[in-house]
C-alpha positions as CSV (number, residue, x, y, z in Angstrom):
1,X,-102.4,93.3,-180.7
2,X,-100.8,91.4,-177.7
3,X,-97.9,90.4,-179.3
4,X,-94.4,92.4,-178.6
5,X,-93.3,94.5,-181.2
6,X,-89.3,94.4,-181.7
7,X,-87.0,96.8,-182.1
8,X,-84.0,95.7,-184.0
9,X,-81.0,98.3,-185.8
10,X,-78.2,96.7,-187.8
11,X,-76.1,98.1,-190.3
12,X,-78.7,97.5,-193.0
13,X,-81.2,99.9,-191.2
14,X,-83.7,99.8,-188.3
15,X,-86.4,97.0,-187.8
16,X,-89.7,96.6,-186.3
17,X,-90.9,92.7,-186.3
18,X,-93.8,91.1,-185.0
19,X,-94.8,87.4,-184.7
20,X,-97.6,86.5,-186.8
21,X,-100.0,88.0,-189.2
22,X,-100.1,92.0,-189.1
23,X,-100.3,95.3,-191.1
24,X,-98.8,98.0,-191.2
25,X,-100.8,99.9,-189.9
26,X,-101.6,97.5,-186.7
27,X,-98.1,97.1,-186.2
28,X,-97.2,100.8,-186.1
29,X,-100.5,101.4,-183.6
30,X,-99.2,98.6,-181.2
31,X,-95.6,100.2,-181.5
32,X,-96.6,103.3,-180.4
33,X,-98.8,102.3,-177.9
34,X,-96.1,100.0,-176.5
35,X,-93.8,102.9,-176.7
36,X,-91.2,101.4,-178.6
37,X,-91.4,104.2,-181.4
38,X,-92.5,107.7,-181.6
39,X,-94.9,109.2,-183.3
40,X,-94.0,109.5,-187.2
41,X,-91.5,107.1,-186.8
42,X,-91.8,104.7,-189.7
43,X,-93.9,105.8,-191.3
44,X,-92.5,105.8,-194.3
45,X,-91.0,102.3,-194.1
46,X,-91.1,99.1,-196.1
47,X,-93.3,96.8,-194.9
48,X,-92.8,92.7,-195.8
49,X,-93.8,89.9,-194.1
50,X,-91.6,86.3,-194.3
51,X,-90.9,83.0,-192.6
52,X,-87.9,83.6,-190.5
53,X,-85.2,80.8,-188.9
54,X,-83.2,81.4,-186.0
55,X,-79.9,80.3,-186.3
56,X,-76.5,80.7,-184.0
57,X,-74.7,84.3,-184.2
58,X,-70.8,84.0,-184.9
59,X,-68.5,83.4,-181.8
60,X,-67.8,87.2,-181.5
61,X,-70.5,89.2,-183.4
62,X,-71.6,89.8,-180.0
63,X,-75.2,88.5,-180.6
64,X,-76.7,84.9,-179.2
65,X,-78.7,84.4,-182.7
66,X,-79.4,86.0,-186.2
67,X,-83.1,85.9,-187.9
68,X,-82.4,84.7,-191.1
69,X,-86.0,85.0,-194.1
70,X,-86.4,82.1,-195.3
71,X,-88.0,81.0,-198.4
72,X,-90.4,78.5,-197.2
73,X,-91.3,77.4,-193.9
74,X,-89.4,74.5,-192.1
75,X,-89.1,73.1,-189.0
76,X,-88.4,75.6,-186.3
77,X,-89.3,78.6,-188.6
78,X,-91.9,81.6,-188.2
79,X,-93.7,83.5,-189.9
80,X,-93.5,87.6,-189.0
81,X,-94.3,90.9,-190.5
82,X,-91.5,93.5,-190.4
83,X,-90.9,96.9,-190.9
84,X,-87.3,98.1,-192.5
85,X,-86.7,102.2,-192.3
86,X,-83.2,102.2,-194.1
């Protein structure tokens, strides 16, 4: 897998996200590999894939944008596979 794996922690639990079509399993191999994560590290997590919009953070969350799931996909959306640990 080429693509970057993300790391991403809010409030609601820690994220791992990658553009396009993946597994599980491919996306934990590239994370590693990458060296975002750790061995055992998510391994337990929820795995989901969605269409996603980027849309302007709040004046002072401190962020430049939020990735919002969408239902369906619309202009400027795409489509990821994610990992939640909560």
């Amino acid at each position: 897998m080429k693509e970057a794996v993300i790391y991403r922690a809010t409030d609601d639990g820690e994220f791992l996200v990658v553009k396009g079509d993946f597994t599980k399993e491919q996306m934990l191999k590239s994370a590693r590999a990458q060296g975002v994560i750790d061995d055992g590290d998510f391994d337990g997590a929820h795995f989901y894939q969605s269409h996603f919009k980027t849309i302007p953070a709040p004046k002072f969350s401190g962020l430049n944008s939020w990735d919002c799931p969408i239902e369906r996909p619309c202009k400027g959306s795409f489509f990821a596979s994610v990992l939640q640990k909560s």
